[in-house]
SETI-931852 format. One record per residue: residue in one letter; x, z, y of N, C-alpha, C, O in turn. Coordinates in steps of 0.2 Angstrom, whole numbers, plus 5000, padded with zeros to 4 digits. Layout:
BEGIN
aXZYXZYXZYXZY
...
***
This chain:
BEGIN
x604151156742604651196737605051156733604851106731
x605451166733606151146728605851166721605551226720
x605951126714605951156707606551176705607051156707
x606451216700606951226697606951186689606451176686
x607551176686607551126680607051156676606651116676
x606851206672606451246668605751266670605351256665
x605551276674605051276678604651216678604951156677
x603851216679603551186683603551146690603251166695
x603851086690604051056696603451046701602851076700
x603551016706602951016714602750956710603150936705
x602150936713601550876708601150846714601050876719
x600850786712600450756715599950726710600050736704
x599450676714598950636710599050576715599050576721
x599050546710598850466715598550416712598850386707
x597950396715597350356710597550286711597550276717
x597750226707597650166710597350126711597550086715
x596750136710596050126713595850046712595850006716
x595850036705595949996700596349966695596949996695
x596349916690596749906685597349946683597549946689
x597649966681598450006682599050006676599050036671
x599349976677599849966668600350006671600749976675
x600450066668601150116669601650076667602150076671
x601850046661602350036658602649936662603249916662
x601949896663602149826665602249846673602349796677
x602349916674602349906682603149936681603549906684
x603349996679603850036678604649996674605249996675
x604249956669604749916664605249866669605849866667
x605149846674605549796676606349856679606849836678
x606149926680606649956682607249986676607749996678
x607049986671607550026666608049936664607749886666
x608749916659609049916660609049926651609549956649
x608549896649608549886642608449946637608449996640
x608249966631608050016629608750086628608750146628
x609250036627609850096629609850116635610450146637
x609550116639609650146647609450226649608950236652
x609750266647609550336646609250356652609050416652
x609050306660608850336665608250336664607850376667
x607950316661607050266660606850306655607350336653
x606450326651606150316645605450316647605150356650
x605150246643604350246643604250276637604750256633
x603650326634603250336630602450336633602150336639
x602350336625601350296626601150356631601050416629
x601050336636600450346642600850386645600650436649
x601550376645601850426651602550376652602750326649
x602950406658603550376659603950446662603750496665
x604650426660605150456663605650426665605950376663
x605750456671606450426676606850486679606550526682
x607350486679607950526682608550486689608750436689
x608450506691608850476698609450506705609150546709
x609850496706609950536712609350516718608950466718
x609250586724609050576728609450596734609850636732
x609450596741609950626747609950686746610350716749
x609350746742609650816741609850816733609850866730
x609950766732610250806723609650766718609050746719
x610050776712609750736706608950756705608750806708
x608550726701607850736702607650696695608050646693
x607150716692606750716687605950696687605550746688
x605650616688605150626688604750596681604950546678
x604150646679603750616675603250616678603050656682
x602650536673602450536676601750526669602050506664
x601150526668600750506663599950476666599550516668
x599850436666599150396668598550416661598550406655
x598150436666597450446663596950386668596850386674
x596750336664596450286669596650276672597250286672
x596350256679596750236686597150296689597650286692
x596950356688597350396692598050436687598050446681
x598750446691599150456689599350536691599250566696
x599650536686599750616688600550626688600750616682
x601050656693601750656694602050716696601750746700
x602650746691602950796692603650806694604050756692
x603850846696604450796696605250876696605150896701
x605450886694606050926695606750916698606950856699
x607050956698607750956700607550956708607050956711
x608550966710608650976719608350936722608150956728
x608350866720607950796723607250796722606950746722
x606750856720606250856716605650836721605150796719
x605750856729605350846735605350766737604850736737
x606050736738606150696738605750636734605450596736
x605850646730605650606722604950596723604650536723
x604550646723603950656722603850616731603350566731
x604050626735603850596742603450496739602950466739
x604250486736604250426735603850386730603750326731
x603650426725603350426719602750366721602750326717
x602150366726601650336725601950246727601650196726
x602550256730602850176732603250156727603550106727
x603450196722603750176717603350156710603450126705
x602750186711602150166707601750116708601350096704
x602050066716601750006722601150016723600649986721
x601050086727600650086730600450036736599850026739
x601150026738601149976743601149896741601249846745
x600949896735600849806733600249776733599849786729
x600149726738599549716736599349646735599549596738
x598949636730599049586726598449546729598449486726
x597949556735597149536736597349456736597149406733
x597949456742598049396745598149356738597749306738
x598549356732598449316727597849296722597849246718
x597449346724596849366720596149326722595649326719
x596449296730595949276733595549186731595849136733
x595049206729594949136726595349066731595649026727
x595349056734595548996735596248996735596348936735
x596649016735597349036733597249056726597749016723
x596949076722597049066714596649036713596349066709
x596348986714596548906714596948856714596948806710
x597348876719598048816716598748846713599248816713
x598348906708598948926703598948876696598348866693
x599348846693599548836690598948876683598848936684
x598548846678598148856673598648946669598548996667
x599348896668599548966663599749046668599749096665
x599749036674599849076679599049116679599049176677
x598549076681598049126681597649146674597249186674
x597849106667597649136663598149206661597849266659
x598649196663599249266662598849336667598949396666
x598549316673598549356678597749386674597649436672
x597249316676596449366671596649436664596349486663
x597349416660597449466656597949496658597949546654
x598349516662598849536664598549576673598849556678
x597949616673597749616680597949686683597649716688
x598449716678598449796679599149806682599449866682
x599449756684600349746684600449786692599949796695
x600849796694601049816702601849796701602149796696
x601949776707602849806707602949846710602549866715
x603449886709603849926708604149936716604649896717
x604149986721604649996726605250056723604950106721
x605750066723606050126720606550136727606850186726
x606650106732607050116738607550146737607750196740
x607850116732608550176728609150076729609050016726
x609550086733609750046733610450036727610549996723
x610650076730611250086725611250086718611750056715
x610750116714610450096710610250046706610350056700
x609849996709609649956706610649906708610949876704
x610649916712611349866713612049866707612449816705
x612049926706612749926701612549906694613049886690
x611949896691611849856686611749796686611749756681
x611449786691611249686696611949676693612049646688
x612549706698613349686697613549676690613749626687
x613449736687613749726679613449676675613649676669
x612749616676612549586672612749516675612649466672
x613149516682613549466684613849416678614249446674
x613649346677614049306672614149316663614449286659
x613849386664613749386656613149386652612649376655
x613049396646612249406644611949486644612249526643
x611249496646611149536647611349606641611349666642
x611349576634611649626630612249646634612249696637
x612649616633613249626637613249696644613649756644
x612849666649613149706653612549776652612649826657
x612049796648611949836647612149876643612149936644
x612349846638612649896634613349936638613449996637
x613549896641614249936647613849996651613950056650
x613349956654612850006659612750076657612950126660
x612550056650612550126646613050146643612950206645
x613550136640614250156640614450206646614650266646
x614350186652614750216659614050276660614250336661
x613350256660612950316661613150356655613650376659
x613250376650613150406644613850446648613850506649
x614550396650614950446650615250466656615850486657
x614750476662614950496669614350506673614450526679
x613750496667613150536671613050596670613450626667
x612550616672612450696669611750696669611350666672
x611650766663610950766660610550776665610650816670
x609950736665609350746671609150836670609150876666
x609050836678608550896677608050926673607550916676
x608150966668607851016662607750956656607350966651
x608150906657608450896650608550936646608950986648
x608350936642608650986635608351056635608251086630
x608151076642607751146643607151166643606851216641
x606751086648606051076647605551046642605450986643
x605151086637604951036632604850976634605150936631
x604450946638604150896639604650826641604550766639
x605250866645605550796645606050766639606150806634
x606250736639606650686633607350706637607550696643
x607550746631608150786629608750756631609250786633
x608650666629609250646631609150596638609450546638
x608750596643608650566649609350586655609550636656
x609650546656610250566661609950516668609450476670
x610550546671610550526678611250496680611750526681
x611050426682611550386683612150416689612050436695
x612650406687613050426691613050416698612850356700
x613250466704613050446711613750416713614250396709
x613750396721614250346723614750356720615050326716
x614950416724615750446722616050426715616450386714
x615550466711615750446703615850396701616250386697
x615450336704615550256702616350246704616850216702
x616350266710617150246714617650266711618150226711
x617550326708618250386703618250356697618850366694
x617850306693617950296686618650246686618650186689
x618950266683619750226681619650176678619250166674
x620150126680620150056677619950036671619549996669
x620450096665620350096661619750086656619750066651
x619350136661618450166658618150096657618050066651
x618050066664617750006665617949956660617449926660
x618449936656618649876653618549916645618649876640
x618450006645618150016639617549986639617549956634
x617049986643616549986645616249906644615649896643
x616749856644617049786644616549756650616149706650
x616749786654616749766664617249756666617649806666
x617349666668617949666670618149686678617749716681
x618949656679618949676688618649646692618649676697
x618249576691618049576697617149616699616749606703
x617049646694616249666693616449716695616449736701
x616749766690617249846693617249846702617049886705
x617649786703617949806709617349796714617349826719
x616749746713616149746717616049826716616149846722
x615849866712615549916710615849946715615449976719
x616649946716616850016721616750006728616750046732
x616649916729616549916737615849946737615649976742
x615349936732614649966733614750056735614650096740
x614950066730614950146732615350176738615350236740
x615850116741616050146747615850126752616050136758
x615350086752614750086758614050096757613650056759
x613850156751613350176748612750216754612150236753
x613250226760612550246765612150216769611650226771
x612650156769612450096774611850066771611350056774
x612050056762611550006758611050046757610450026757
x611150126757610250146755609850146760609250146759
x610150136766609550106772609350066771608750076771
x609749986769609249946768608649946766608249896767
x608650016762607850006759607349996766606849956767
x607450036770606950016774606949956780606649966785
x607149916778607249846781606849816775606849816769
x606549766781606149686776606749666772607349676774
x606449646767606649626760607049576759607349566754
x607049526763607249476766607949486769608449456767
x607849526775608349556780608849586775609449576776
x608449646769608749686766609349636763609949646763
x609049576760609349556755610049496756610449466752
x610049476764610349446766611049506772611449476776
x611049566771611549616773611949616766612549606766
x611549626761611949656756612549586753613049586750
x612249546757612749496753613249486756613749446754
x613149526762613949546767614449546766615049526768
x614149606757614949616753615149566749614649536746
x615949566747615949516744615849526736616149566734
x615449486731615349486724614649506723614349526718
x614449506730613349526729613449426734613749396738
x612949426730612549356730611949336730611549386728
x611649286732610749286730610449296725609749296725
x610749296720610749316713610549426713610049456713
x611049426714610949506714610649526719610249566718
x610649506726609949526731609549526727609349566724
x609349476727608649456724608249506718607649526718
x608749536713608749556709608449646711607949676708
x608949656718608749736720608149706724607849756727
x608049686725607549686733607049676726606549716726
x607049646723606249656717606149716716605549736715
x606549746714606549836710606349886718605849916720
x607049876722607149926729606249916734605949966736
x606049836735605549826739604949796736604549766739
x605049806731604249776727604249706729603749686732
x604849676728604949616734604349566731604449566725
x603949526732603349476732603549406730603249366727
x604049396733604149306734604949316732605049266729
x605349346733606149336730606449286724606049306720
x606749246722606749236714607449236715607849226719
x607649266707608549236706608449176706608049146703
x608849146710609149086710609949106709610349136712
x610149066702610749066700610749106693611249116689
x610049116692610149156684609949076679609649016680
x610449096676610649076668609949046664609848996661
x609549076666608849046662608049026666607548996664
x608149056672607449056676607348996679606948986683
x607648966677607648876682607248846677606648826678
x607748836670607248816664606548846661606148816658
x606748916663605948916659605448906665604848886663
x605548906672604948906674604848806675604348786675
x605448776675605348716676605048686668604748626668
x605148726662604648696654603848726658603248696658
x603848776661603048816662602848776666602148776667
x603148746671602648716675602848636676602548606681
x603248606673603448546674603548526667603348466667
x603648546662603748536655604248496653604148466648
x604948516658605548476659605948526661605648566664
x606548536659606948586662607148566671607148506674
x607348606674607548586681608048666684607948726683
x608548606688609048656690608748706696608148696696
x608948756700608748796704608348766711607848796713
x608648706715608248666719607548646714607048646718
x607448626709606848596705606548676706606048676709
x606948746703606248766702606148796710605548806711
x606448796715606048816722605548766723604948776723
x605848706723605148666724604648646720604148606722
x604548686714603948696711603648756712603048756710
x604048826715603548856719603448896724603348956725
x603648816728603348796734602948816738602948826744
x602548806733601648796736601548866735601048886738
x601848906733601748976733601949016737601749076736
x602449006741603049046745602649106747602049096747
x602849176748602549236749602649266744602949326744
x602349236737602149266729602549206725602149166722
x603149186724603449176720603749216715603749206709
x603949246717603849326711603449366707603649406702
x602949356711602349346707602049326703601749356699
x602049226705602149176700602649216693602349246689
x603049196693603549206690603549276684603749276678
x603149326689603149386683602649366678602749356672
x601949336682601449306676601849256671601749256666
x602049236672602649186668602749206664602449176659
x603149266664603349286661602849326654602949326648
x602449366660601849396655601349346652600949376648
x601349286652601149246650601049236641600649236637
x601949246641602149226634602349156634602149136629
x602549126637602749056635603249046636603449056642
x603549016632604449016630604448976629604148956624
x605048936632605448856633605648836628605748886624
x605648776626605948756618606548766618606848776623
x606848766612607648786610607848716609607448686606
x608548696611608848656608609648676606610148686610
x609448686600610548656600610748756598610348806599
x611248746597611448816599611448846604611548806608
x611448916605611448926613612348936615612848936611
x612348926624612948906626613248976629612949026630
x613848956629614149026633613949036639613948976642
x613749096643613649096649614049066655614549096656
x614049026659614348996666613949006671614048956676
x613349056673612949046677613649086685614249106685
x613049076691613749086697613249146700613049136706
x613149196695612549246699612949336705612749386707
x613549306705614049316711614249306717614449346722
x614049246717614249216720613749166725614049136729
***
């Protein structure tokens, strides 16, 4: 059945069938706390999205391991299909899990992973999506290109289904604009937006080959992420970026971000090191470098500061 926005949408259950953190597994997809497509609250989450029949509405709330998924709007079947691999149903962590392989993790790695054991990534098979804000974070600071992100959602999405209708959902939850709409927004909009033309004009080559890129979802993450760089102004930077979100990708890392060289080269060498340094520190982990990397970051341990900080020149474009 199809929902209607006010109604009781179609529902599932899907047990994780161990540890489970809703928000350490969902959080990597929202786009900072201004990002009106996401909102986590305690023990539930919300996301709004196009799907190939029309926008969709899922809410989701975890009682222990089993999760419980609703979802509305025209894309409500669709959404709901996808839900148990957007939750990573299909991630599986045994291979890093497996004692003799966590053993040659890194001390701060497996102490991060013993307290952090409830994480999944995320598959969202939404390509286009996750791509138009990879782009806008191109060479600026992440304030930067989210507050734009959100600027252009606030003023060319449209309210998610039974926003404002349906008690339960959050009133101001939207749905990021689809291809067309990215393509139609006026120069002008963009540079209110303070996105300039070369990120803008990535944007429109994205949305006019918007059918080609959402198949990628079903190609290896690899494969996936070495088409998209076909176009010009997506890079290993930005593949990398979607194929983590799009395929729960495992081993991907930015290469070319502004700061992930240095912190993983303080966390595991206790020296900064350029992007060559940090591949080859991990190395020894290929399959699950982003893995690595997310306990890293759940870790809590943050690089020393020196100096003031520098203006942006990363070449994550390119």
């Amino acid at each position: 059945m199809t929902a209607t926005a006010t109604h009781p949408g179609p529902s599932l259950v899907w047990d994780a069938g161990g540890p489970y953190d809703l928000h350490q597994t969902l959080g990597i997809i929202g786009r900072g706390p201004a990002d009106r497509t996401v909102r986590l609250t305690p023990g539930a989450a919300w996301l709004a999205f196009n799907t190939p029949t029309g926008p969709a509405t899922l809410g989701i709330s975890q009682r222990g391991t089993v999760l419980h998924v609703r979802a509305w709007g025209p894309g409500a079947d669709h959404a709901l299909t996808a839900a148990p691999e957007l939750l990573g149903a299909q991630d599986d962590w045994s291979p890093f899990d497996d004692p003799g392989f966590h053993a040659t993790l890194p001390h701060l790695v497996q102490e991060a992973r013993r307290r952090h054991p409830a994480v999944r990534l995320p598959a969202t098979g939404r390509v286009v999506d996750a791509l138009v804000p990879a782009i806008l974070e191109q060479k600026v600071t992440a304030l930067e290109a989210r507050r734009g992100y959100a600027t252009l959602v606030r003023k060319f999405g449209a309210a998610a289904p039974g926003a404002g209708s349906h008690p339960e959902i959050p009133a101001d939850l939207m749905v990021a604009p689809p291809p067309r709409q990215w393509a139609a927004i006026p120069s002008w909009e963009w540079h209110r937006a303070g996105v300039g033309p070369q990120r803008s004009a990535t944007v429109m080559r994205v949305a006019g080959s918007a059918s080609g890129l959402e198949r990628l979802a079903k190609l290896p993450a690899v494969e996936a992420a070495a088409k998209m760089q076909s176009i010009p102004g997506i890079g290993v930077w930005t593949a990398a970026e979607v194929t983590q979100r799009t395929h729960g990708d495992a081993d991907q890392v930015a290469v070319g971000d502004y700061h992930l060289a240095a912190h993983v080269g303080w966390a595991l060498a206790g020296r900064p090191v350029d992007d060559a340094g940090m591949l080859a520190l991990l190395e020894p982990w290929r399959g699950h470098r982003q893995r690595v990397v997310r306990m890293l970051y759940l870790s809590g341990f943050r690089k020393p500061k020196f100096g003031p900080r520098m203006t942006i020149q990363d070449h994550r474009g390119h």
